[in-house]
LOLOVEX-458647 format. One record per residue (C-alpha): residue in three letters; x, y, z. Coordinates in Angstrom, 3 decimals. Each point is the difference from the previous one (the first is absolute). Layout:
% residues N
+-----+----------+----------+----------+
! res !       xx !       yy !       zz !
+-----+----------+----------+----------+
! ALA !        X !        Y !        Z !
...
+-----+----------+----------+----------+
This chain:
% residues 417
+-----+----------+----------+----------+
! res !       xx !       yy !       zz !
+-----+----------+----------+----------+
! UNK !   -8.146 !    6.401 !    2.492 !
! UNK !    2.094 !   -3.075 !    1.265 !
! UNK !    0.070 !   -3.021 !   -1.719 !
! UNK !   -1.960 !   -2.974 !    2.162 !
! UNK !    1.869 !   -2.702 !    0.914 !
! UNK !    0.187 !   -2.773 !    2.733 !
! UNK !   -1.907 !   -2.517 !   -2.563 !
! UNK !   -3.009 !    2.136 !   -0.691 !
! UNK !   -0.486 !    0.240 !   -3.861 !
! UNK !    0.908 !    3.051 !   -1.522 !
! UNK !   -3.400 !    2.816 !   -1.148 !
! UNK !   -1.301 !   -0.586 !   -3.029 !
! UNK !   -2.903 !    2.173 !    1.165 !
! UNK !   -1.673 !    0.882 !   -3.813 !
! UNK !   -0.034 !    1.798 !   -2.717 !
! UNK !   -1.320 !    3.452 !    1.539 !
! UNK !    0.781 !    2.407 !    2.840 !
! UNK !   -2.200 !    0.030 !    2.627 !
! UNK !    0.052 !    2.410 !    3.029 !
! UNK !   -0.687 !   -2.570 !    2.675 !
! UNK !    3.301 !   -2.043 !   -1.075 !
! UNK !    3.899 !    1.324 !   -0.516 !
! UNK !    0.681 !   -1.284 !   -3.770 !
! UNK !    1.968 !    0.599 !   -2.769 !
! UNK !    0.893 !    3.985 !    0.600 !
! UNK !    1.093 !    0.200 !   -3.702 !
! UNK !    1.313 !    3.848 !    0.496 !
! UNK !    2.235 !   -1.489 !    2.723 !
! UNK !    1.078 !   -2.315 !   -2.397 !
! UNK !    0.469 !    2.086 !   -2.958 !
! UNK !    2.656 !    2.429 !    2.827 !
! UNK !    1.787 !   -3.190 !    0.803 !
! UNK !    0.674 !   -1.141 !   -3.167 !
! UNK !    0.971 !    3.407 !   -1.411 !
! UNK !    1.834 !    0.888 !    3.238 !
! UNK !    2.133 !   -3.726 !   -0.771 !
! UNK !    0.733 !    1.337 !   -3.341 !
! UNK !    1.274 !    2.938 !    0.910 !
! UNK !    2.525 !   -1.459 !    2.693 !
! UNK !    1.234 !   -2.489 !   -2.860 !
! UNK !    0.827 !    3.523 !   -1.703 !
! UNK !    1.561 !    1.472 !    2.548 !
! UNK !    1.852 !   -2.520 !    0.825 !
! UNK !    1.514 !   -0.294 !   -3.781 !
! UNK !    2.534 !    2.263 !   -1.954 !
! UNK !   -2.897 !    0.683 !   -2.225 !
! UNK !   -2.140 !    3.351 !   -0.738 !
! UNK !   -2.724 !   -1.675 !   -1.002 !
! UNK !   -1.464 !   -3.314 !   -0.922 !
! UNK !   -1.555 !    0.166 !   -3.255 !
! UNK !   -2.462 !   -3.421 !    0.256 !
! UNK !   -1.901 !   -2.183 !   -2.768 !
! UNK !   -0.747 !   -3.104 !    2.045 !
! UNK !   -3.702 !    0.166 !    0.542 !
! UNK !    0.691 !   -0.953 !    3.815 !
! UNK !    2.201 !    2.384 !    0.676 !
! UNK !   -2.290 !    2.852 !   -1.795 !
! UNK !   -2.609 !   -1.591 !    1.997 !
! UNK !    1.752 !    0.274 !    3.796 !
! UNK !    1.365 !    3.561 !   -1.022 !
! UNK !   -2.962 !    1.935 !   -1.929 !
! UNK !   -2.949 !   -2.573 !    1.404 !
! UNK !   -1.747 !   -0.035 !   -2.842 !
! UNK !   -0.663 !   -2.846 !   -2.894 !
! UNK !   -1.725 !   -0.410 !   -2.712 !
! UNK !   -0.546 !   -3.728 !   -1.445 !
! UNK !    2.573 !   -2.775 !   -0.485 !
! UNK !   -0.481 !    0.167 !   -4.211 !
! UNK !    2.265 !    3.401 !    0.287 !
! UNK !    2.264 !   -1.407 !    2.090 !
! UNK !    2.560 !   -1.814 !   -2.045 !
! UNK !   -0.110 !    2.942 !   -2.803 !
! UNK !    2.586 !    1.876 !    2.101 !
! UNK !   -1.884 !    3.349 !   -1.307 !
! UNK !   -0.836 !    1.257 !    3.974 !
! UNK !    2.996 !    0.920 !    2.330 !
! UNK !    0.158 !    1.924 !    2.718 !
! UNK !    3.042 !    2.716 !    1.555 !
! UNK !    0.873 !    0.004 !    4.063 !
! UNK !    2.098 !    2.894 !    0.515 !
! UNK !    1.459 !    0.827 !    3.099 !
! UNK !   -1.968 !    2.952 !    2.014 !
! UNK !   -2.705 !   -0.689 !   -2.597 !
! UNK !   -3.615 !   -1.623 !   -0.328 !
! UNK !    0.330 !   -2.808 !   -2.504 !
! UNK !   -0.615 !    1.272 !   -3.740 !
! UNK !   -2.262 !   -2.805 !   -2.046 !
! UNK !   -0.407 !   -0.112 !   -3.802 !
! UNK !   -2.931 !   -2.000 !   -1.147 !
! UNK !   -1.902 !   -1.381 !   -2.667 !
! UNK !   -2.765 !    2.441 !   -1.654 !
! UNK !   -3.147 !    0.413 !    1.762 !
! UNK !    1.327 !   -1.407 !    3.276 !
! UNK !    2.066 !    3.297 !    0.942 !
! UNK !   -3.389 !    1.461 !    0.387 !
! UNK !   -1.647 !   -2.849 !    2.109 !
! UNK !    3.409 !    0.686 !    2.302 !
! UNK !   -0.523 !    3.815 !    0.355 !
! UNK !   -3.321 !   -0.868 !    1.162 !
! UNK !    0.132 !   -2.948 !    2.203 !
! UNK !    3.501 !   -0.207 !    1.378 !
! UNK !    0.419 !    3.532 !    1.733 !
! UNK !    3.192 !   -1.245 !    1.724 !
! UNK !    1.574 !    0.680 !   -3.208 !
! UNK !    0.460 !    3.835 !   -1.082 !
! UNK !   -1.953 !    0.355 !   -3.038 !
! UNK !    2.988 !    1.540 !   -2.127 !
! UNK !    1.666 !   -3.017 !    0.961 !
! UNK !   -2.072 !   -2.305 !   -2.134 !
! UNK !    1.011 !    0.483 !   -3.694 !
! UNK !   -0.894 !   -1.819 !   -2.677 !
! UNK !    3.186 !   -2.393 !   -2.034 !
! UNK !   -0.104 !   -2.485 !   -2.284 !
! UNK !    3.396 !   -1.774 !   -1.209 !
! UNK !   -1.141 !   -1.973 !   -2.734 !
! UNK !   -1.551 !   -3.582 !    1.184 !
! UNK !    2.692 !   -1.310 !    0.348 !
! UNK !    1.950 !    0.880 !   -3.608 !
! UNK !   -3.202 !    0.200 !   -2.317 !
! UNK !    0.394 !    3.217 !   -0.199 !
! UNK !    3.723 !    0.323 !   -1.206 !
! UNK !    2.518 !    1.774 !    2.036 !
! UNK !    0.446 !    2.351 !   -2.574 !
! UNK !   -2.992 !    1.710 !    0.366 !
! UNK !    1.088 !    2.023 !    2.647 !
! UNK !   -1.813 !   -1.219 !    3.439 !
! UNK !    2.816 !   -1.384 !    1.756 !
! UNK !    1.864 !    3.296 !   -0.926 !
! UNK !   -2.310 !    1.926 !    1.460 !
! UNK !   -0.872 !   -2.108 !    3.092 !
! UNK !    3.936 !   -0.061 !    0.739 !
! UNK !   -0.307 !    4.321 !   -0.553 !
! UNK !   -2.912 !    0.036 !    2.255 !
! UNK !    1.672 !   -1.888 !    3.027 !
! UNK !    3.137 !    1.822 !   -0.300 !
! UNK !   -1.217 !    3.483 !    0.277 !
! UNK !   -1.921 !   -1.322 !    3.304 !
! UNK !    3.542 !   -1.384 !    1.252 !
! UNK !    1.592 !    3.262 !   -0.700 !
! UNK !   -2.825 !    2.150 !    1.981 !
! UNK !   -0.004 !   -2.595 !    2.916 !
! UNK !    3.830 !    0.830 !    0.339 !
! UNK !    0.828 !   -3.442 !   -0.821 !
! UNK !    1.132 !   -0.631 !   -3.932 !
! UNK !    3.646 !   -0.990 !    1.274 !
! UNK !   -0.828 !   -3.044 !    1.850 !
! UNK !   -0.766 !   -3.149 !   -1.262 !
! UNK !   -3.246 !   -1.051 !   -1.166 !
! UNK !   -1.474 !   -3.111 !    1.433 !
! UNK !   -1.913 !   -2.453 !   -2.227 !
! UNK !   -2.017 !   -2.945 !    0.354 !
! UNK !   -1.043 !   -1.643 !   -3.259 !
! UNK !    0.792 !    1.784 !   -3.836 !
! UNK !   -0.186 !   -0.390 !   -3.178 !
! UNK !    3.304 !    0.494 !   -1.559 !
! UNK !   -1.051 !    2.779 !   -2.405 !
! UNK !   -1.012 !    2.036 !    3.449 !
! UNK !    3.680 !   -0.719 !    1.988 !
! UNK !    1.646 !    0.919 !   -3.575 !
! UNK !   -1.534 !    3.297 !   -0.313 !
! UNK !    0.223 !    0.216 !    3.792 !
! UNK !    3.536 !   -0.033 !   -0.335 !
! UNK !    0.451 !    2.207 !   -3.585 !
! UNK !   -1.302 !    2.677 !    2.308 !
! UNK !    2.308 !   -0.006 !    2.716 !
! UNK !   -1.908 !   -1.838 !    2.621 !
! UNK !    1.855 !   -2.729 !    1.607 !
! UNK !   -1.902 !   -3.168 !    0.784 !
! UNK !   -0.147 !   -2.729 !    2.853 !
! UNK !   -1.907 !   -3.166 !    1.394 !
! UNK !   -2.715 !    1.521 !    2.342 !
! UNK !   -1.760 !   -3.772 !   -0.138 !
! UNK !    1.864 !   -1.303 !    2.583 !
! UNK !   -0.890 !    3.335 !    2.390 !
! UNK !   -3.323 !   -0.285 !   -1.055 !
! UNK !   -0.485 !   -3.948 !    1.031 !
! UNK !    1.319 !    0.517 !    3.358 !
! UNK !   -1.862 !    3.053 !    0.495 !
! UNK !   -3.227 !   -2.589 !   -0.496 !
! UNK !    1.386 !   -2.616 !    2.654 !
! UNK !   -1.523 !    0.697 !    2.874 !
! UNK !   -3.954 !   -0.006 !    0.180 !
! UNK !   -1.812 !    2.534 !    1.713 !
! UNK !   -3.125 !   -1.140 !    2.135 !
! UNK !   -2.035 !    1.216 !   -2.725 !
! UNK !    1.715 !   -1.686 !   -3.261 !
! UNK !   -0.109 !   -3.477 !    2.497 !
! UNK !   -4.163 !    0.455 !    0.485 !
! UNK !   -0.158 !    0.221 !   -3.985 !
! UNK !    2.089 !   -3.005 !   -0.202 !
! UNK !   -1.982 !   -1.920 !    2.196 !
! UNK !   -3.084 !    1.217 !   -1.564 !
! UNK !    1.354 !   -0.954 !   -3.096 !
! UNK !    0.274 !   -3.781 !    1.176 !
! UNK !   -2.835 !   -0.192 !    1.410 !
! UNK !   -1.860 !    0.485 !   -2.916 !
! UNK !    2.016 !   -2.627 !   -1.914 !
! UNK !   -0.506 !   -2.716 !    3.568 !
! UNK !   -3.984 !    0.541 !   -1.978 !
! UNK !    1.161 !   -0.643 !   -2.960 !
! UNK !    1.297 !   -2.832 !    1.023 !
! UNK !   -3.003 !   -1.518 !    1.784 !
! UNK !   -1.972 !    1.161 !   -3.682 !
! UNK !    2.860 !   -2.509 !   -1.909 !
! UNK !   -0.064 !   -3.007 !    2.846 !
! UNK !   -4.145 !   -0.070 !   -0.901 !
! UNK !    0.604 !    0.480 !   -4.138 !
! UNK !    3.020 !   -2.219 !   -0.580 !
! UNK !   -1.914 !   -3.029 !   -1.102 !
! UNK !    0.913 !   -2.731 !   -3.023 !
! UNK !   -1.130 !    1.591 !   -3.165 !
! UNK !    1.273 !    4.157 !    1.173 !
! UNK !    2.180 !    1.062 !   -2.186 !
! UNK !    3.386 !    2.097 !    1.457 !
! UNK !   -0.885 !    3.041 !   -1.744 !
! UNK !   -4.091 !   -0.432 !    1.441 !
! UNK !    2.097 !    0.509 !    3.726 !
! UNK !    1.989 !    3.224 !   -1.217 !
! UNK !   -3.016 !    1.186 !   -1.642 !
! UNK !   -1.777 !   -0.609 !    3.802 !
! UNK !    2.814 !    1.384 !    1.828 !
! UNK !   -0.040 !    3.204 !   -2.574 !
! UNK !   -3.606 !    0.699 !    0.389 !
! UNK !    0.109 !   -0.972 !    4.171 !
! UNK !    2.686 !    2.704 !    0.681 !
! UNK !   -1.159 !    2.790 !   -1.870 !
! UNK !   -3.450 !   -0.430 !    1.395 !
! UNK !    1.928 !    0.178 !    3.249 !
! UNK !    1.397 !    3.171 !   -0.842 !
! UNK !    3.526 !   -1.020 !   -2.003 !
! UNK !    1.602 !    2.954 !   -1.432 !
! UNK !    2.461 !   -2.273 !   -2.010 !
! UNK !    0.002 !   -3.732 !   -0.486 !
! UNK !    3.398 !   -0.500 !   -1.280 !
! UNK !    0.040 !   -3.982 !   -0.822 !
! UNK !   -2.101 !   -3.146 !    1.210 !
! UNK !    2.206 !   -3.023 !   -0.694 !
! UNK !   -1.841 !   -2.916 !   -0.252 !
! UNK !    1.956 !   -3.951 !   -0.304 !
! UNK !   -1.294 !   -2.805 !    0.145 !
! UNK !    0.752 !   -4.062 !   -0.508 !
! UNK !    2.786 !   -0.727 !   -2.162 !
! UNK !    0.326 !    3.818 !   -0.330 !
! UNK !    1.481 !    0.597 !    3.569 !
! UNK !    3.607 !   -1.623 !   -0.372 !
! UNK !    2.057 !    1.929 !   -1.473 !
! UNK !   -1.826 !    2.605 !    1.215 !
! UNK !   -1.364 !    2.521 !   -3.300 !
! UNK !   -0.766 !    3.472 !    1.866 !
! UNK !   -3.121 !    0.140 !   -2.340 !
! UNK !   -3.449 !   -1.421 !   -0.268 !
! UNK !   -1.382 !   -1.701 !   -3.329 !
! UNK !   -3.748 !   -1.140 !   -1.191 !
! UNK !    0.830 !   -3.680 !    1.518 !
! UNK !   -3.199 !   -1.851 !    1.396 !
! UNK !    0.756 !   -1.210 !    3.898 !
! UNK !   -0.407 !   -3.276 !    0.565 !
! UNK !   -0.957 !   -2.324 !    2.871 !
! UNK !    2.778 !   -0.737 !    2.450 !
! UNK !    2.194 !    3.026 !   -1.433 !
! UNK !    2.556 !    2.029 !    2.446 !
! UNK !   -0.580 !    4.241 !   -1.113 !
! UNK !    1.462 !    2.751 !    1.495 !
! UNK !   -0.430 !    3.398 !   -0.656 !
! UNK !    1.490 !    3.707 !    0.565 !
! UNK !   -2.110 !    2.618 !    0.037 !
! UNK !    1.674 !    3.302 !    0.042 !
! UNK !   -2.214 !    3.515 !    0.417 !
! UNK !    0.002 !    3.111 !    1.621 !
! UNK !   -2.236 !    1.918 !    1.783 !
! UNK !    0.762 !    4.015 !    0.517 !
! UNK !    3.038 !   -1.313 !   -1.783 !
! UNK !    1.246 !   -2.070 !    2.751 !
! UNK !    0.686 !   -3.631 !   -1.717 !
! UNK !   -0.438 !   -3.748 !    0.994 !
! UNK !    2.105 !   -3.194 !   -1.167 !
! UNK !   -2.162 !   -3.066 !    1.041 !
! UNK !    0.448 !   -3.412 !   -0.966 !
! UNK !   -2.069 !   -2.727 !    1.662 !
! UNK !    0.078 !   -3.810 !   -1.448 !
! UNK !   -3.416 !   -2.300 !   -0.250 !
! UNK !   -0.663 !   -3.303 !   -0.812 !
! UNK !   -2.829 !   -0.950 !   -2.483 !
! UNK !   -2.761 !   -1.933 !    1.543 !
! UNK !    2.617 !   -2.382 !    1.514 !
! UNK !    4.169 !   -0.183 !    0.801 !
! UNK !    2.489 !   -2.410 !   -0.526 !
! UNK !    3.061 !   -1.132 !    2.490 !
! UNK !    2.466 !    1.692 !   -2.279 !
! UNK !   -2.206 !    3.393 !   -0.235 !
! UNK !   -0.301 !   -0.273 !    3.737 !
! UNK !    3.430 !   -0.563 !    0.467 !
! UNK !    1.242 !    3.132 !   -1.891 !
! UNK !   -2.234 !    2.082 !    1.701 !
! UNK !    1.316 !   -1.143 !    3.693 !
! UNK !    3.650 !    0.915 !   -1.361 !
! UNK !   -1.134 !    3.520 !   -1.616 !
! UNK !   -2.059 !    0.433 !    3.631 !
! UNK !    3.147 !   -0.819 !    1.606 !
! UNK !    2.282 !    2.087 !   -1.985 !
! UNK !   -2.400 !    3.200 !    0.218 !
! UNK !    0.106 !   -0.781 !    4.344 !
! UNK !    3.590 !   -0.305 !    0.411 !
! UNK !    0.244 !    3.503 !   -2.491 !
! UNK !   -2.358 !    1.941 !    2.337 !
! UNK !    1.051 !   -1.507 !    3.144 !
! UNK !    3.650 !    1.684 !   -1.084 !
! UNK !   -1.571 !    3.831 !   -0.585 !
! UNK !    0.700 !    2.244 !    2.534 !
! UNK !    0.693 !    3.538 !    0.338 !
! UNK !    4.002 !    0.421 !    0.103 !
! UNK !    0.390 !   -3.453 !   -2.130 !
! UNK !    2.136 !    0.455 !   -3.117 !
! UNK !   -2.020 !   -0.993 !   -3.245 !
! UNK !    3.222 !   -2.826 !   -0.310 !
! UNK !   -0.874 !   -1.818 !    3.119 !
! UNK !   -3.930 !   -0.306 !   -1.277 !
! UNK !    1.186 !   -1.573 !   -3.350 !
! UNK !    2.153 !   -2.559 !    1.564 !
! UNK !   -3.186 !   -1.197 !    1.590 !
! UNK !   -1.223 !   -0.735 !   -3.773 !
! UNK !    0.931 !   -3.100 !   -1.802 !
! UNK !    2.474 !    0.356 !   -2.414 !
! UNK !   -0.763 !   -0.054 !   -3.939 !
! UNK !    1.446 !   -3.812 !   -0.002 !
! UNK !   -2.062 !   -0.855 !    2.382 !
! UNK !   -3.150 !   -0.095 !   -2.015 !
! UNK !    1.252 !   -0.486 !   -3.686 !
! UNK !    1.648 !    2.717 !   -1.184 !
! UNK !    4.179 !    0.217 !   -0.923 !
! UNK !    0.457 !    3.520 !    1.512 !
! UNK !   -1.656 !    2.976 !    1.961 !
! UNK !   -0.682 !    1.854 !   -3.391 !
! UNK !   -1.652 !   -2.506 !   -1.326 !
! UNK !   -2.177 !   -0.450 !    2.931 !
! UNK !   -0.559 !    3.847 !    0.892 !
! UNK !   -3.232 !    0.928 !    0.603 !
! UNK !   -1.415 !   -3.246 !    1.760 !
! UNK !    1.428 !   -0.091 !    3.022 !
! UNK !    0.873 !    3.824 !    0.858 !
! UNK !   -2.007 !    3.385 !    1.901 !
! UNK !   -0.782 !    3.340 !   -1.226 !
! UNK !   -1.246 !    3.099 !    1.120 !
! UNK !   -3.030 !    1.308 !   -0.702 !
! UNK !   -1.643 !    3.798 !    0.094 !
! UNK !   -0.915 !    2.184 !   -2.968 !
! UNK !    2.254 !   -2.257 !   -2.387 !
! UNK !   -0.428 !   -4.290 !    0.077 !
! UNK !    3.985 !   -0.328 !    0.394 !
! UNK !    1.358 !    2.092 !    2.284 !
! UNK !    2.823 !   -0.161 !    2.868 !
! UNK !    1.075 !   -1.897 !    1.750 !
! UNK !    0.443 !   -3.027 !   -2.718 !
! UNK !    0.841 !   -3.163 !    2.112 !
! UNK !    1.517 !   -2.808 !   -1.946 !
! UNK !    2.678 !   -2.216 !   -0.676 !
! UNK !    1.242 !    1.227 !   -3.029 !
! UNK !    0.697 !    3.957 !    1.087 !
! UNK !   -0.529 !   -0.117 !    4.099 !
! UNK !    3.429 !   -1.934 !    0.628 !
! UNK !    1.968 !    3.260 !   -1.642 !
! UNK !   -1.734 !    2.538 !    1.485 !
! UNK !   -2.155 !   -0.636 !    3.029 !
! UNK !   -2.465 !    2.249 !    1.488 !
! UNK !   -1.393 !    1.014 !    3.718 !
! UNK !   -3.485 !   -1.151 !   -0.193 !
! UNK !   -1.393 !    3.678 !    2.128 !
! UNK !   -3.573 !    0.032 !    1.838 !
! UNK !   -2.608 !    1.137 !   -3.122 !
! UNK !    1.354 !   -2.027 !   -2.702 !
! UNK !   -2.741 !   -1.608 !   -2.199 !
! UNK !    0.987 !   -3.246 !   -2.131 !
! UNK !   -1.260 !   -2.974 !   -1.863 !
! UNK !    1.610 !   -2.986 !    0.803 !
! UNK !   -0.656 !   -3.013 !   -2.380 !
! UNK !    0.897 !   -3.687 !   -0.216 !
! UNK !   -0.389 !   -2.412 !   -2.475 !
! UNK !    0.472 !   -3.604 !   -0.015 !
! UNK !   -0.741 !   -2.216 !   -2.733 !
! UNK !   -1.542 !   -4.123 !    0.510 !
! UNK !    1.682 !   -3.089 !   -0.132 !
! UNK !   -2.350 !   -0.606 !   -2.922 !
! UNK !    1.774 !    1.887 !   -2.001 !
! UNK !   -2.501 !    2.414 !   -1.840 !
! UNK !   -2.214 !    1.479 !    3.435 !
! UNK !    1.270 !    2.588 !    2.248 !
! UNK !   -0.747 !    2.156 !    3.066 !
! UNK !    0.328 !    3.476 !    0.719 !
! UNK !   -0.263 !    2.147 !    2.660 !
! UNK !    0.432 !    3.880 !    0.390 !
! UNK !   -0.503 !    2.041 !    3.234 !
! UNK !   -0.235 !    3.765 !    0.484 !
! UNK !    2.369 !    1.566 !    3.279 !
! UNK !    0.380 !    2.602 !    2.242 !
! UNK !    2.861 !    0.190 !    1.702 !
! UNK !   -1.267 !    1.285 !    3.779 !
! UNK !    2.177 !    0.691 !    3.440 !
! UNK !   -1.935 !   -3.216 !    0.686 !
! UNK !    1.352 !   -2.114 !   -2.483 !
! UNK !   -1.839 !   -1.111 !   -3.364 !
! UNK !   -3.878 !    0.816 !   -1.012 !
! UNK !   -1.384 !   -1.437 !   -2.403 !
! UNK !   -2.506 !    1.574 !   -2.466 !
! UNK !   -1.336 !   -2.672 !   -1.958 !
! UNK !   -2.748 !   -1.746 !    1.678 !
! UNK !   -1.632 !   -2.573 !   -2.640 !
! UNK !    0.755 !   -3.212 !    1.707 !
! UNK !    3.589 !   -1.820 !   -1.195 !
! UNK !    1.041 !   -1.844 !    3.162 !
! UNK !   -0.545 !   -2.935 !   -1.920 !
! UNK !   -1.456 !   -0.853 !   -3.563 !
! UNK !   -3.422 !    1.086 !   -0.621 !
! UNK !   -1.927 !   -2.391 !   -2.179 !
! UNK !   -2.526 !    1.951 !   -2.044 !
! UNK !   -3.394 !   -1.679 !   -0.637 !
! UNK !    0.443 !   -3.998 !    1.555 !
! UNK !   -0.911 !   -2.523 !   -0.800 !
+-----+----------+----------+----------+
């Protein structure tokens, strides 16, 4: 299925199959990602990677099981090579796998529990016995001498990974290039994922009134996406007024008031596919300084996205973005995060990372099927108001295509008057 281009907006056809419509083919999708993973394997001195990041046990086993298990480090899965992926779960849920996700043999989902994360002490045994388990699959696969490849550990794990003789590398960096490059079918759920945030959008431009509180729009954005079929909302940030510069990252209980500037980020995911969506409002009414910071975001954002194209290094797009001096800040660190790009797929922050601070040392080829975020932020003349702008990417044989459709060309004033 190719990717549409020439200007016409990428599918975001629904939430269901249909047989009069070519959509999301999700066992295409689970091959493509599995078949990516492999190839980063190959491709590696390693045996086998041994994988805790929830992403990365997501795009190899294709299965997942809530976001409150998924900073306990207690699931992880093994990719061997010549071998189906092996997944160890928590409780109940190896059974729900056996029966619903048949592309996994049913020996190959075990139950394993580490601990949550040290509660249970190290002591006890678990790690010892994970660490047994995995080795004696190593040693049948043929592949015990070569190195191990892992993404994210505790240090208990790698300690007891190494008392018994296994020797241990970064896989992370494997596993996030693997993830680069978007299939057709990860691209529809992004887009399908934005569209249902360009709603929630058009639900916040009608409710952000003097008198709403910030947490009343999360609340609304919450209950908007999951009655749109969110599996995960991750964060809603909601600033407003005197809130917006320096810019928090959070939302509070403060009341909005009449001529405010608020921007938000909402940030879901639908069949795990995320967003990261800012969009900037006025309350009611907008002053020249508010107006003024948004032109200069708007203009920032343009010059950014007029600069992506396929065969571009990642360097060349962040010397189109201003530099952290030129909007109040003594150095790029200081300033990272508001005027930068990051990919997006299973995980919020993934490759390529576009900015200032780490694109100058080691550039990137933007490639056809990269998905990113690119966000600028600029704040007002009056000293407390800001603006804030954040558009989702595709990077086509076309040129840019832009996923986020909730109007931004210039700034939107919520509720006139």
């Amino acid at each position: 299925m190719a990717v549409q281009l020439g200007g016409r907006p990428l599918p975001a056809p629904g939430h269901g199959g249909v047989d009069y419509e070519e959509r999301v083919d999700f066992q295409r999708l689970r091959a493509y990602r599995l078949s990516r993973a492999r190839a980063a394997l190959e491709s590696s001195e390693c045996g086998a990677f041994l994988l805790f990041d929830f992403y990365n046990i997501r795009y190899t086993t294709q299965t997942w099981i809530g976001g409150a298990l998924g900073d306990k480090m207690i699931r992880y899965a093994l990719l061997t090579r010549g071998q189906e992926p092996m997944l160890w779960d928590f409780g109940s849920a190896v059974k729900h796998h056996q029966l619903h996700s048949p592309w996994l043999p049913t020996e190959h989902n075990r139950p394993g529990f580490l601990g949550f994360r040290g509660a249970v002490a190290p002591t006890v045994g678990l790690m010892t016995q994970a660490v047994a388990e995995i080795k004696s699959l190593l040693v049948e696969a043929g592949v015990a001498g070569l190195p191990v490849g892992v993404d994210i550990v505790e240090p208990p794990f790698l300690f007891e990974m190494q008392r018994q003789g296994l020797t241990v590398v970064d896989c992370q960096q494997l596993m996030l290039d693997a993830r680069v490059i978007k299939s057709a079918d990860e691209i529809m759920l992004l887009s399908q994922a934005a569209a249902m945030v360009d709603g929630v959008y058009q639900d916040i431009y009608e409710a952000l009134k003097p008198g709403v509180r910030e947490n009343e729009i999360v609340a609304l954005a919450n209950k908007r996406l999951y009655e749109m079929g969110s599996d995960q909302v991750e964060a809603v940030n909601a600033i407003s007024g005197e809130r917006c510069n320096p810019h928090p990252h959070n939302f509070t209980d403060r009341v909005i008031r009449p001529g405010d500037q608020a921007f938000f980020d909402i940030i879901h995911s639908f069949n795990g596919y995320r967003t990261c969506y800012y969009r900037t409002f006025a309350v009611g009414r907008s002053t020249p300084a508010q107006r003024d910071a948004y032109q200069q975001a708007r203009e920032w954002m343009d010059r950014g996205i007029d600069g992506i194209k396929a065969g571009v290094g990642t360097d060349q797009v962040a010397a189109l973005l201003p530099k952290a001096e030129d909007f109040g800040f003594p150095d790029e660190l200081s300033a990272f995060g508001l005027q930068f790009a990051h990919g997006l797929g299973l995980g919020l922050h993934e490759r390529p990372i576009i900015s200032r601070l780490n694109s100058m040392k080691e550039p990137l080829e933007l490639q056809v099927g990269m998905v990113f975020a690119l966000e600028t932020y600029c704040p007002a003349s009056d000293g407390f108001s800001a603006a804030r702008i954040e558009e989702e990417i595709v990077v086509t044989e076309d040129g840019p295509q832009v996923l986020t459709l909730f109007p931004a060309d210039e700034l939107v004033v919520a509720n006139r008057y």
